[in-house]
N, C-alpha and C positions, 0 to 999 in steps of 0.2 A: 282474637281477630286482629289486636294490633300488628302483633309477631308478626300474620300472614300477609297483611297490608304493607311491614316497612319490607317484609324480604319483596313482596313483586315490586314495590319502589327501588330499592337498589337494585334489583335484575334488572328492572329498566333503564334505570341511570348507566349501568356498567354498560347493557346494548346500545345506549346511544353514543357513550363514547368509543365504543368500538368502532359503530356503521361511521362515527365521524370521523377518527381515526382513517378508515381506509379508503376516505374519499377525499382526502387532502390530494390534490392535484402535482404530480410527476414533473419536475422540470427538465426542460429537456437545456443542455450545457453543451459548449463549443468548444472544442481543443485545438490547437495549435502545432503541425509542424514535428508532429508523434513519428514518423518513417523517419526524423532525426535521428530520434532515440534510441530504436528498434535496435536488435544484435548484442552482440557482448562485445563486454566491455573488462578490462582491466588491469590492476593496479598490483606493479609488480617489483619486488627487490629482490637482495639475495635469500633475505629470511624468510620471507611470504610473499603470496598470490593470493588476489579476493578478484573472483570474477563476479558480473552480475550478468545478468540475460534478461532482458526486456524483449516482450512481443506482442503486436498490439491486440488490441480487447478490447471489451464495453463494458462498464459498471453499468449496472439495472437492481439499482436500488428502490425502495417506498419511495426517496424523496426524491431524485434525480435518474437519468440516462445521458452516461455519456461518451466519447472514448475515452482509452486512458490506456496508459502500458500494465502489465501484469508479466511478471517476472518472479525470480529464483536468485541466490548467490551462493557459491561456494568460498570456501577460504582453507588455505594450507599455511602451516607457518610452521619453518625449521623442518619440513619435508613430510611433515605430519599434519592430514586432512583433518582438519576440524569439523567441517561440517561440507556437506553438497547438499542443498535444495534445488537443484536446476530441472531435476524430472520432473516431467507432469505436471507443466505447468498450464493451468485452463486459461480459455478462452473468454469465459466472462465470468467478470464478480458480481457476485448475487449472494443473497441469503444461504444457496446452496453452496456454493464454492466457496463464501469468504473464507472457512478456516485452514483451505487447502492453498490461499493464495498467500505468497513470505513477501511477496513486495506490489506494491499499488502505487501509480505514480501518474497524474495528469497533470496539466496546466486548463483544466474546465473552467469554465465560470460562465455568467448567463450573458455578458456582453462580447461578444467575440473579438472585440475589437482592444478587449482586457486580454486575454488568455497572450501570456509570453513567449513565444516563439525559441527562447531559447534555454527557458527554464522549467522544470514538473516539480511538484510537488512529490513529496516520496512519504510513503507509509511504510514504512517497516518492520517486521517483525523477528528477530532473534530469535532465531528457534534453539539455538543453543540453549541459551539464557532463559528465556519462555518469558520473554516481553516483547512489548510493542510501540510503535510512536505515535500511539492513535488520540493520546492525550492532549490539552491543549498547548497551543500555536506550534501543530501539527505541519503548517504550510514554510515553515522556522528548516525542516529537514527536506533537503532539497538535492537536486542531478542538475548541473547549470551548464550549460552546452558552453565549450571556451574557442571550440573550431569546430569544424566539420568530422575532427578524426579525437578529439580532447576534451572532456569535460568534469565537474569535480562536483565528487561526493560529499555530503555533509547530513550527519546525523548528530542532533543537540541531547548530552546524557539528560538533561532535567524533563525531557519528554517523555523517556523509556517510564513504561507503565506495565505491569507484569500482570496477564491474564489469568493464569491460571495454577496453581500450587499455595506454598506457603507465602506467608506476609513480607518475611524478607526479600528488596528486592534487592538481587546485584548491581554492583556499580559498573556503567560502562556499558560496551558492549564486548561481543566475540569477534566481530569484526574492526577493520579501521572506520573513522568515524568522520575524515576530511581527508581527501585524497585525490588527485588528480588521477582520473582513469583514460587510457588510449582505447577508441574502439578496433579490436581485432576483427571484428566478422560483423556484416550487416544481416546476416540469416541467422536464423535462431536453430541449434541442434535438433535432428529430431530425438523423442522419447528414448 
């Protein structure tokens, strides 16, 4: 009788953390000056080309709603493609889309009057590599608007956090990591 007694006490203890779990209330977050950012962008020599392509979106997470850019890059170097993620890129980050989206990027925050106009926050993921900068001080890897047509890339290696495989992570990324990019195009390709 004890047995039957503790198991319907943790059935209940785990359901109430559940129902309280999914009633924690959604904040809704304000972004800044995102139709900045929008279009491709990129950073180019004689040995390589890394584009990225932002277009705008909503994260619709448990904890927040907000906008925020959702995007793709590609990178060539020595005339050899490294990688393209620019297709199919969605609309909104959710639960369902997250593992389809390679870049997340807002300036959100719950005072509008904080959100920077000239800078996003940048999530990235290496799909090369198979990490991500979703670790902390995430807000450290950043797009900082320098004009209207210029803005500069910066991803920090001691962020990169590797999802999914084995334990070794690589160092670095597949891409560049600070770089001054020109926007080429204010419209996003289609599919």
């Amino acid at each position: 009788m004890k047995t039957v007694k503790r198991i319907i006490f943790i059935t209940c203890a785990v359901l109430c953390g559940i129902t309280g779990y999914g009633q924690w209330p959604q904040k809704t977050l304000h972004s800044k000056n995102l139709d900045a950012f929008a279009g491709t962008w990129e950073y180019k020599t004689a040995n390589e080309t890394f584009r990225i392509v932002f277009k705008k979106g909503t994260a619709n997470t448990v904890y927040a709603k907000y906008d925020c850019l959702i995007g793709g890059y590609s990178y060539s170097k020595n005339g050899t493609l490294i990688g393209d993620y620019t297709a199919n890129i969605p609309a909104i980050f959710d639960d369902d889309s997250s593992e389809l989206v390679t870049i997340r990027a807002s300036n959100a925050t719950e005072d509008p009057d904080r959100a920077d106009p000239n800078r996003v926050w940048v999530s990235f993921t290496d799909r090369k590599l198979n990490k991500s900068t979703m670790g902390f001080g995430w807000d450290r890897n950043n797009f900082t608007l320098l004009s209207p047509s210029q803005a500069r890339f910066q991803l920090f290696e001691d962020e990169g956090e590797q999802f999914d495989g084995s334990i070794d992570i690589p160092e670095g990324f597949s891409v560049p990591t600070d770089v001054v990019m020109t926007k080429i195009s204010s419209t996003v390709p289609a599919p």
